[in-house]
C-alpha positions in Angstrom: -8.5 1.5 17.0 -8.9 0.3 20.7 -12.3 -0.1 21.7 -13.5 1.5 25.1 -13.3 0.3 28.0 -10.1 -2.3 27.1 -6.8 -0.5 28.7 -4.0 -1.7 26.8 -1.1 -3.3 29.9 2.1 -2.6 29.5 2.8 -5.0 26.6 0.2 -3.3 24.4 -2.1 -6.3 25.0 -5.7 -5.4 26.1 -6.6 -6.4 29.8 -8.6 -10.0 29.6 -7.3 -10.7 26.0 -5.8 -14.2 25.5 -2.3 -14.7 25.4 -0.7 -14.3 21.7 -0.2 -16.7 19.8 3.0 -19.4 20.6 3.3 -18.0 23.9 3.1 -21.1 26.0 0.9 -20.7 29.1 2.4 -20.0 32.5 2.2 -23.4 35.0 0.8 -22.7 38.5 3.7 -23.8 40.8 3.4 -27.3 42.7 3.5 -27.4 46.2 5.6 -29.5 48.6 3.5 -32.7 48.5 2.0 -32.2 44.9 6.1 -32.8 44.0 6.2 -35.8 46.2 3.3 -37.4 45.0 3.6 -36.5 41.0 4.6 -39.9 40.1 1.6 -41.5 39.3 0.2 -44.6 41.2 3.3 -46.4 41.4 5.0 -43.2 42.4 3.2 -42.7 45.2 3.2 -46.3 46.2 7.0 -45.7 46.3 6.6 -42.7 47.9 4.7 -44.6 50.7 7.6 -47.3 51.3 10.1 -44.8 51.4 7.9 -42.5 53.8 7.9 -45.8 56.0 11.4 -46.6 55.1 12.5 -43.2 56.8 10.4 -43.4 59.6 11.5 -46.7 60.7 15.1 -45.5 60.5 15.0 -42.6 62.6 12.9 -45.0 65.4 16.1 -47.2 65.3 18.9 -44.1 65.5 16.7 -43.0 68.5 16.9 -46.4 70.0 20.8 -47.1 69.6 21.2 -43.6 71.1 19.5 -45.2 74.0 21.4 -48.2 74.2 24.9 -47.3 72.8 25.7 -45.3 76.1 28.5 -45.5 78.2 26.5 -45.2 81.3 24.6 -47.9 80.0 26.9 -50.6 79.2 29.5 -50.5 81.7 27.9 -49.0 84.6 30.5 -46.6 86.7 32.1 -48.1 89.7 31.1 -51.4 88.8 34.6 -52.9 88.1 36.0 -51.9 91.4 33.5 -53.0 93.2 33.7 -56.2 91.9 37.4 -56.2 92.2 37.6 -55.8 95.9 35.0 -58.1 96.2 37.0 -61.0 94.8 40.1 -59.8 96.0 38.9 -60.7 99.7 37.2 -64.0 97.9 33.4 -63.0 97.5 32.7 -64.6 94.9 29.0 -64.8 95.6 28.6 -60.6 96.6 30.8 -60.2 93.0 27.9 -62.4 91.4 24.9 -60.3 93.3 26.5 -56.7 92.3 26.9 -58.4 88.7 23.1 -59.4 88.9 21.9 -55.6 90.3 23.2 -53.6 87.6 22.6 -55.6 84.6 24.7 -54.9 81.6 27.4 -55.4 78.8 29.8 -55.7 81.4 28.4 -57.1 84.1 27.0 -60.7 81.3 31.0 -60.3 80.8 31.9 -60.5 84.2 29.3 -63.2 85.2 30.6 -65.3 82.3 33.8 -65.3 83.9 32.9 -65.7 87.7 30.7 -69.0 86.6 34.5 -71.0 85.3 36.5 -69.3 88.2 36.8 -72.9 89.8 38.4 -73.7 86.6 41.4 -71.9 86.6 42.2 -68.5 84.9 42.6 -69.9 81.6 39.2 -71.0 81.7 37.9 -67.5 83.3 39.9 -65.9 80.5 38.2 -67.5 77.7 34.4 -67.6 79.2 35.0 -63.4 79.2 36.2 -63.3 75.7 33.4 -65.7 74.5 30.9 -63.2 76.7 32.8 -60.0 74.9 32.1 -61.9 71.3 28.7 -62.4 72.0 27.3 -59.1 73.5 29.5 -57.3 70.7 27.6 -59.0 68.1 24.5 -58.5 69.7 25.0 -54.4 69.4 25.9 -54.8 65.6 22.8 -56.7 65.1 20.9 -53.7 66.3 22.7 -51.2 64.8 23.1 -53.2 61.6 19.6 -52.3 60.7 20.3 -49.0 59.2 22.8 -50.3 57.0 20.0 -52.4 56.0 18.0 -49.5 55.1 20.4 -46.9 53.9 21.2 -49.9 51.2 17.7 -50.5 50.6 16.2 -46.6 50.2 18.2 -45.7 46.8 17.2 -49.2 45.4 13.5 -48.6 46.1 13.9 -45.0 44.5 15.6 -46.2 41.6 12.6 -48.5 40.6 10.3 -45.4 40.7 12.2 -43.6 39.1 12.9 -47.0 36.2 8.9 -47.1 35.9 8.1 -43.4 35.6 10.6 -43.3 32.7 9.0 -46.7 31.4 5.4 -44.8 31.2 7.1 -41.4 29.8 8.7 -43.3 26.8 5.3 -45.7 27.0 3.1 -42.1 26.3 5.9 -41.3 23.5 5.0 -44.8 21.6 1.2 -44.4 22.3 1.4 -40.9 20.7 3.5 -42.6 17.7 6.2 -40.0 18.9 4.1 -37.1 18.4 4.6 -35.9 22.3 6.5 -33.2 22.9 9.8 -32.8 24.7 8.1 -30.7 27.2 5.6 -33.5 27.9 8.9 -36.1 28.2 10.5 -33.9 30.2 7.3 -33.9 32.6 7.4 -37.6 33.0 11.1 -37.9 33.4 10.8 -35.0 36.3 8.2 -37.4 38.4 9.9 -39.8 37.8 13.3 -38.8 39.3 11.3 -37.8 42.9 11.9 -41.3 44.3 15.5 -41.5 43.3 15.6 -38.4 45.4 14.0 -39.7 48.6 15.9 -42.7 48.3 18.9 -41.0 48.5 17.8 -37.9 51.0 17.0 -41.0 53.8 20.2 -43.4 52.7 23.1 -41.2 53.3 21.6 -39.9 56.8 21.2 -43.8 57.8 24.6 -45.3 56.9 25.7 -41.8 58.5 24.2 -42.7 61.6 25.7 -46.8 61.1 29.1 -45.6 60.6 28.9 -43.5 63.8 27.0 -46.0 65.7 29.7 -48.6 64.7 32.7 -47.0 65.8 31.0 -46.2 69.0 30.0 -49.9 69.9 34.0 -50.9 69.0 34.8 -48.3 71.1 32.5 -49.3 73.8 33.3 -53.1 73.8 36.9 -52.7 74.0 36.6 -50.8 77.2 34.0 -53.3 78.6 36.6 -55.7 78.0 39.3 -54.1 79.4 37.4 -53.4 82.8 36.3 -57.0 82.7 39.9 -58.0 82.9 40.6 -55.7 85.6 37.5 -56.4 87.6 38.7 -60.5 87.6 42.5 -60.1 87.5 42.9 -61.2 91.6 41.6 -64.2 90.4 45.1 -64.3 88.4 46.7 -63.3 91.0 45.8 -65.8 93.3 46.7 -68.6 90.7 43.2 -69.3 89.2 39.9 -69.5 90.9 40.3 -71.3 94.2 39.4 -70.3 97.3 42.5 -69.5 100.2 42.4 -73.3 101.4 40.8 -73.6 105.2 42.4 -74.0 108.1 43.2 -77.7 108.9 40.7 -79.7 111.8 42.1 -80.1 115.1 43.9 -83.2 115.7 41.7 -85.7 117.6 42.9 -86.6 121.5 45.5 -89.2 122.2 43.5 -92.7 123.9 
C-alpha cells in the first residue's frame, strides 16, 4: 500500500525514490570546453599547443592575404611608366619610379636596369635571378601553414596515443575489472585531440594550396611585365646609350 504523501510518477515509481535497481544513472551533459579539456593533464597540455597551433595559423593566412595582392606586388601603371622611360633612355627616372613604389616587380626591374650596360643577355638573366629570388621569398611565407597543417594531426595523434595508454593503463591497474563503459570513457577523451588536430590541418593546407597557386600566378605576371617594362633595351641592341654627337673639329693653323 502507498504511503501518503508519495505520488506514484508515471512509471509507478514514488516521487524522490531512488532509481531501480540496474538502471544506470543519467550523465549530466558536458559542455563545450568540459569536452575540450576531458583529457586529463596531458590532454589539455595538447589542447593548449593546438589552441596555439590554430591561432598562429590564422595570424599567418591574414598576413599572406595582405601580401599576396596584386595591387601589391606589381603595382598598376608601373611597367609603362618604366617603359617610356627607357625608351627615351632614362635610365636614372626608370631607377627612381622603381625606388618610389617598392615591390615584386619593381626588385625585378631594378635587378635588370643595374646590368643594362651589359648587354641584354646580361639584363635578361639579372630579372630571371630577381624573379627566382622574390618567388621563393613568397613560398617561404606561405610555406608556414603547410608547416602547421602537417604538424596539427601529429600533435593530436599523441593525445589521443597517451589517453588510450592511461585507459588500457586503469584496465591493468583494476586487474581488468573496469568496465567497457569506463574504457569507452577514456578512449572518448582521448580521441578530442585527434579532432582538433585535424579541424585546424585541413583549413591550413586549404589556405597553402590557395595561397600557392596565387603566388605562381602572381610571379609569372611580374615576370612578364618585367620583360615588357625592359624590352627597348632589346630593342636598342643591349644597354647602351644612343652614342653623342661627335666634338667639333678644332680650327685649321
Amino acid at each position: 500500500m502507498e504511503s501518503l504523501g508519495q505520488a506514484p510518477d508515471s512509471f509507478g515509481t514514488p516521487a524522490g525514490a531512488a532509481p531501480l535497481e540496474g538502471q544506470p544513472a543519467k550523465k549530466p551533459s558536458l559542455t563545450f570546453w568540459q569536452i575540450i579539456f576531458s583529457g586529463g593533464p596531458l590532454g589539455i597540455a595538447n589542447m593548449v599547443v593546438l589552441i596555439g597551433l590554430s591561432i598562429t595559423a590564422l595570424a599567418l593566412a591574414a598576413d599572406d592575404l595582405r601580401i599576396v595582392r596584386k595591387a601589391r606586388l606589381i603595382p598598376e601603371g608601373l611597367s609603362d611608366d618604366v617603359r617610356e622611360l627607357v625608351a627615351v633612355g632614362e635610365l636614372g627616372q626608370a631607377h627612381s619610379a622603381c625606388l618610389a613604389q617598392p615591390s615584386f616587380l619593381s626588385a625585378v626591374i631594378l635587378h635588370g636596369l643595374s646590368e643594362a650596360d651589359g648587354g641584354w643577355a646580361e639584363v635578361e638573366k639579372a630579372m630571371e635571378d630577381a624573379t627566382a629570388e622574390q618567388a621563393a621569398r613568397l613560398f617561404r611565407r606561405i610555406e608556414y601553414l603547410s608547416v602547421i597543417g602537417n604538424i596539427a594531426p601529429m600533435v593530436g595523434l599523441l593525445g589521443s596515443v597517451t589517453g588510450m595508454l592511461l585507459a588500457f593503463k586503469q584496465v591493468a591497474d583494476t586487474e581488468g575489472n573496469a568496465g567497457a563503459a569506463q574504457l569507452a570513457d577514456g578512449i572518448y577523451q582521448a580521441l578530442v585531440t585527434t579532432v582538433a588536430g585535424l579541424i585546424i590541418a585541413i583549413p591550413s593546407l586549404g589556405a597553402f594550396a590557395l595561397f600557392r597557386s596565387r603566388v605562381d600566378q602572381l610571379v609569372a605576371e611580374a615576370a612578364y611585365a618585367a620583360l615588357h617594362a625592359l624590352s627597348p633595351l632589346k630593342q636598342r641592341g643591349g644597354g647602351n646609350l644612343p652614342p653623342a654627337a661627335p666634338p667639333p673639329a678644332p680650327p685649321r693653323a
